[in-house]
N, C-alpha and C positions, 0 to 999 in steps of 0.2 A: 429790500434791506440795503443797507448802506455798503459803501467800498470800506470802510472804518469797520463798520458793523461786522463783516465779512471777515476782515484779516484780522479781526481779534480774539472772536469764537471759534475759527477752524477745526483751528488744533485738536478743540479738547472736546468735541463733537465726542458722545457716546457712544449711540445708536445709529449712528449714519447711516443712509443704505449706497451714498453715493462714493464710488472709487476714485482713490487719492495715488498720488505718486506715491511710488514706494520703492524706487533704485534711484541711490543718489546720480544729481546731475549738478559738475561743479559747474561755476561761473566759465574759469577757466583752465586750461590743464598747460602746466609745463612743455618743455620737451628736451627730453635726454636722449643722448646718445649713448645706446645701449650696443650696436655694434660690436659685434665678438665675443660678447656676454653671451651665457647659456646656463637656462634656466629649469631645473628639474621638479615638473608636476605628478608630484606621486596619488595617483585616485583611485578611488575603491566604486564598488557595486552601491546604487543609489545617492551618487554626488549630485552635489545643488549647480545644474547649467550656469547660471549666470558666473559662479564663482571659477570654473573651468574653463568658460569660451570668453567670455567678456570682460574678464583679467588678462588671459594671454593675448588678445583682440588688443589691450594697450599697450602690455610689453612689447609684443611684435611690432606695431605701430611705432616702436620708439628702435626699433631693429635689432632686438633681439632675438635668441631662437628658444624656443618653449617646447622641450620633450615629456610627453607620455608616458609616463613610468605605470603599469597595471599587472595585475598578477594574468591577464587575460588579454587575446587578442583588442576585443571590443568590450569596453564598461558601459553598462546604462546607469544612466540615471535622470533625475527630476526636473521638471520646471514649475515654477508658484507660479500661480493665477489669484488676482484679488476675488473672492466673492461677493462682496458688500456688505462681507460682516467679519470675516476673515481670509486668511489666505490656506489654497487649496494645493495640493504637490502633485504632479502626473506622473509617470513614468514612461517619458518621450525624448529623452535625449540617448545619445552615442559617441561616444569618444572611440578613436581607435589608439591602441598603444604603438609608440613608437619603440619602446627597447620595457621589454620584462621584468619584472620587478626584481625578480633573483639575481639578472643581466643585468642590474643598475649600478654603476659608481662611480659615485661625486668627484672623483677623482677628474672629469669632464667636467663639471660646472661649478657657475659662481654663484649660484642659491637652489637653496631646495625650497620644492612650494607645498602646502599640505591645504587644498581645497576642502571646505567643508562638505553639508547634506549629513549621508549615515555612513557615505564612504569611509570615511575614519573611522568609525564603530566598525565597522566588517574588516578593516584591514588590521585593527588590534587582536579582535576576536580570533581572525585566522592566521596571519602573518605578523604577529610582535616582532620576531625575530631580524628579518627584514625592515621591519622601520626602526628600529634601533639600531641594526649594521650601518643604516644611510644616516642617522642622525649622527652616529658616535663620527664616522667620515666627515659628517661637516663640520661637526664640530672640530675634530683635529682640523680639518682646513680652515678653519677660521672664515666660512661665508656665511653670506646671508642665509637663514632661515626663517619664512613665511608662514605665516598658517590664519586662516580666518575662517568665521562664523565656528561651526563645530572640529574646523582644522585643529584647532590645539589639542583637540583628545588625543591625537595622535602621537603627542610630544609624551603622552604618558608613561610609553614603552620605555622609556630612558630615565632615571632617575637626575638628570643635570638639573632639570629645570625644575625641581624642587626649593621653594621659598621667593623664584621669581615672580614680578610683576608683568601680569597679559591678561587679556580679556578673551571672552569665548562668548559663543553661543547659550542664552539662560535654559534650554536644553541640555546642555551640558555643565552648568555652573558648578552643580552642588559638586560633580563628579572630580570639578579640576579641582576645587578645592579640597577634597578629602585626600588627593594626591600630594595637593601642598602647597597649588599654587596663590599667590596673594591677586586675586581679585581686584579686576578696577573697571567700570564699565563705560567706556571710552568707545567713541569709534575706530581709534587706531592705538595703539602703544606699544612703543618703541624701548628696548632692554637690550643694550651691547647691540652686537649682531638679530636679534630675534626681534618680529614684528608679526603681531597678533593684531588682527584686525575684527570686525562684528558687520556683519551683514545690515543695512543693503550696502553700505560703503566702499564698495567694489572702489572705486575712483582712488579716493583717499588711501585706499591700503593698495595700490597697485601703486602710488606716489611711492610711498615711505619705502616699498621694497626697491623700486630703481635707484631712488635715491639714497638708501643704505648698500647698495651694491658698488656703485662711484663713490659717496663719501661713507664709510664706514663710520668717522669718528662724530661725523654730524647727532645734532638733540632734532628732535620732533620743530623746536621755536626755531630752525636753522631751515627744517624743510617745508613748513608752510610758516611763515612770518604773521605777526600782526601787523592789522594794515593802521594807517595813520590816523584812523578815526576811533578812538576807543568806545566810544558810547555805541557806534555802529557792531562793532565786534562783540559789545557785552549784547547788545539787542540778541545778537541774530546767536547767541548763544542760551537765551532760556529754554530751558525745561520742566515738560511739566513731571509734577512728584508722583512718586510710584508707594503711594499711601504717606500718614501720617502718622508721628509719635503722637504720645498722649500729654507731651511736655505742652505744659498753659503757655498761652501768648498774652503777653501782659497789655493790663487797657491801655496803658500810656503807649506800648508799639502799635496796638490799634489805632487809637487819633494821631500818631506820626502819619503811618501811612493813607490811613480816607483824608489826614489833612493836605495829602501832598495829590489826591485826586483834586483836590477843589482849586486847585491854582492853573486848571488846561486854563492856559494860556486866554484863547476868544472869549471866555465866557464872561459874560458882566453879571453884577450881583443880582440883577431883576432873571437872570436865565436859571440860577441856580435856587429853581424850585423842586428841592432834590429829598429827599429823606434817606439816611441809611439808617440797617439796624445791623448791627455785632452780635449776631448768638450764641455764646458759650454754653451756655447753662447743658451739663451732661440731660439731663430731665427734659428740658425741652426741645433738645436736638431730637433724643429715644421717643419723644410724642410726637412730634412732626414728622420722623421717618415713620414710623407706622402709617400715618397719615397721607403720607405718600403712594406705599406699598396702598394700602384701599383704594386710593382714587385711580390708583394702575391698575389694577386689578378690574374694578367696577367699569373704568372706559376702555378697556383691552389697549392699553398705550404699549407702546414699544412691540408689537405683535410679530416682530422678528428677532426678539433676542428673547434668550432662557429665562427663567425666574432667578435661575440660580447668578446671571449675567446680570439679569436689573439688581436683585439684591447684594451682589459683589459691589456694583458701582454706586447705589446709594448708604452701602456700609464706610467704604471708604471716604462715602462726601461728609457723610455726616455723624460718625459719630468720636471722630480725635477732634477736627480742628475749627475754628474759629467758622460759620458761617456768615459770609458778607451779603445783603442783600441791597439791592438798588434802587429804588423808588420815586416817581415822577410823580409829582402828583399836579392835577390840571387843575388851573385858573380857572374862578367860574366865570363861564360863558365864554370859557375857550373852545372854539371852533376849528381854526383852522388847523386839518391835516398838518398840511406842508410844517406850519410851525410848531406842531406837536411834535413831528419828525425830527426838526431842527432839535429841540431842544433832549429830546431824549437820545441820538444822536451824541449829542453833550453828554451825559450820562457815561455812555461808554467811554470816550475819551476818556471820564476820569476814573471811571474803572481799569483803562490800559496805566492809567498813570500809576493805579495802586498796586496793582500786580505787579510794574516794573520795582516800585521800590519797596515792597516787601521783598521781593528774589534779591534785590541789593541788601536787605536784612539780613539775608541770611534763610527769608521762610520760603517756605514753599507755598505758590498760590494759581490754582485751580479754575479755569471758567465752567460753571454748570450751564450747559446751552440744553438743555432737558426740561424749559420752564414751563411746558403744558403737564408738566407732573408735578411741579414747585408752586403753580403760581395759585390753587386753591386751596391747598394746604398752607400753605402760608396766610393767605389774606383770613382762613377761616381761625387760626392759631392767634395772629394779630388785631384782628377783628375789622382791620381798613378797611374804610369807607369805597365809593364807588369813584372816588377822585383819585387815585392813588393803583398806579400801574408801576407792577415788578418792572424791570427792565432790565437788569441784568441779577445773577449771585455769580457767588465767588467762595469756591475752600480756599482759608488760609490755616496754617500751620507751619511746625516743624517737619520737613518730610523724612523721612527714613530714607527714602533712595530715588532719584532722577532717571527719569527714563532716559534713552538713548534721543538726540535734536531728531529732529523730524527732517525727511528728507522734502528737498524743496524742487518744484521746477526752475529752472533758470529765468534771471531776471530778461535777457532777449528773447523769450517765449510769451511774455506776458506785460512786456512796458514797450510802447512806439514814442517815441520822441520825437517833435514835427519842430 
């Protein structure tokens, strides 16, 4: 498979069995001087490690002092492990506390921190009263307060932050919302003093809170700038759609966008021996996914994910939004590999090109890399010849809601420049 081939499909891999980064790692990290600054981590019984040690691991780093606030000597709690189909939680970490929870007041510091996990669930459950004495304190003092992944449940004990803007943990979504809060699903966001961050973004949200600690009156565009390349920044900002509306995509936005695949740049008109087909029709998406679901069934595909998993995932491919499918179809007495390569290769290029400017449309668009379950249901539905190889699909639509970017390895982990 190709380098092109590769960075295109990753993403949107189903069924993978193979493990993917999943704690951000920026390019690069500031550095503040945090000296004299002191910072209070209030944690409960079952907190998420990485949010506890690997947060204060950068504040320190930047020289501040990070205290333990716990209703208990020693707090355990979790660390995730990928399994290769999801992520698994242990109960193998230990925090010691530095001062008590009863013993705490803000009165000593210039931000309070509210680490996710279930820690926040058991400190609401048993000690409301206590995170609201420390909330109402910061708030009179006017500091920073933090809270990431399931941290904001915490903020629930207080009635202030009723009608703000924060994000949380979708574990916890529906619960912030029935409190009051307005939902926004960001990796980081920033409201006055108050910064709500979402897991793995450890990185990014340990930024905003140093940086709302020195500048208060600073915006989120103050503390990570755009950089001078806007096409670069809009790139590395796609996401993929977390389902689709059922609102139609009109055929004229459909030939905008395959028309703006067929201009990759290299390709001459003798390469673009290409076919696509646009499936709308509600009726022949509902015949094809059945179609699907059999040929899965019949050849045991996907033999590590649920029924209720493969049918989640082909419900959502197919039955809101526009199916794109990709089609090569071979010269007769075309032979060579290599150039069959080249040229379906090309294929994808313009499939990256259509995805890119559908997401500038406004829609939301989907690679399906699952095509040993697409690619005989289709040809049997269309009835194509033996000259004529899928090469890529695509969901396009309206999406209903964006997942959270994908965390990425660092570009000096995986580019040498000679």
């Amino acid at each position: 498979m190709s380098t092109l081939l590769i960075a295109s499909v990753i993403a949107a891999q189903a069924f993978a069995a193979t493990p993917e980064i999943w704690m951000e790692q920026r390019e690069s990290m500031p550095d503040y001087d945090l000296h004299g600054k002191k910072i209070l981590m209030v944690v409960g019984y079952d907190y998420d490690h990485h949010e506890v040690f690997d947060i204060r691991e950068t504040w320190e780093s930047w020289g501040a002092t990070v205290h333990v606030a716990a209703a208990e000597a020693h707090t355990k709690g979790h660390t995730i492990a990928f399994n290769g189909h999801w992520f698994d939680s242990e109960i193998n970490s230990v925090v010691e506390t530095d001062v008590l929870l009863q013993d705490a007041s803000m009165n000593d510091y210039d931000a309070l921190y509210f680490p996710g996990g279930k820690g926040p669930e058991h400190l609401v459950n048993d000690l409301p009263g206590e995170l609201y004495r420390l909330i109402d304190e910061a708030l009179a003092k006017q500091v920073t307060i933090g809270a990431i992944c399931g941290g904001p449940f915490a903020l629930t004990t207080h009635n202030y932050f009723k009608g703000v803007k924060m994000t949380v943990s979708p574990s916890k979504k529906e619960e912030m919302i029935a409190y009051g809060i307005k939902y926004v699903n960001e990796p980081v966001v920033l409201t006055s003093r108050l910064i709500t961050g979402n897991w793995p973004f450890f990185e990014t949200f340990a930024i905003a809170v140093a940086h709302n600690i020195l500048h208060p009156n600073d915006q989120l565009a103050d503390i990570f700038p755009e950089s001078d390349c806007y096409l670069c920044e809009y790139v590395k900002s796609q996401r993929q759609p977390l389902g689709f509306t059922s609102e139609p995509v009109s055929e004229e936005t459909i030939r905008q966008i395959v028309g703006s695949g067929l201009a990759v740049p290299w390709v001459r008109f003798m390469h673009q021996n290409w076919h696509f087909v646009a499936m709308s029709c509600p009726d022949k998406r509902a015949e094809l996914k059945q179609a699907v679901f059999n040929h899965i069934e019949k050849n045991s595909l996907h033999p590590n994910a649920s029924p209720e998993q493969i049918r989640g995932y082909w419900n959502n491919t197919l039955d809101n939004p526009i199916l794109l499918l990709g089609f090569y179809r071979a010269s007769p007495g075309e032979v060579s590999p290599s150039v069959t390569h080249f040229l379906e290769t090309n294929l994808i290029a313009a499939g990256t090109q259509i995805n890119l400017v559908a997401s500038y449309k406004g829609l939301g668009a989907q690679w399906i890399t699952a095509l040993p379950a697409l690619t005989e249901p289709v040809t049997g539905m269309l009835g194509t010849g033996d000259d004529m190889h899928l090469v890529f699909a695509m969901a396009i639509g309206h999406p209903q809601a964006h997942a959270l970017p994908h965390v990425r390895k660092r570009l000096d982990q995986i580019l040498d420049v000679f």
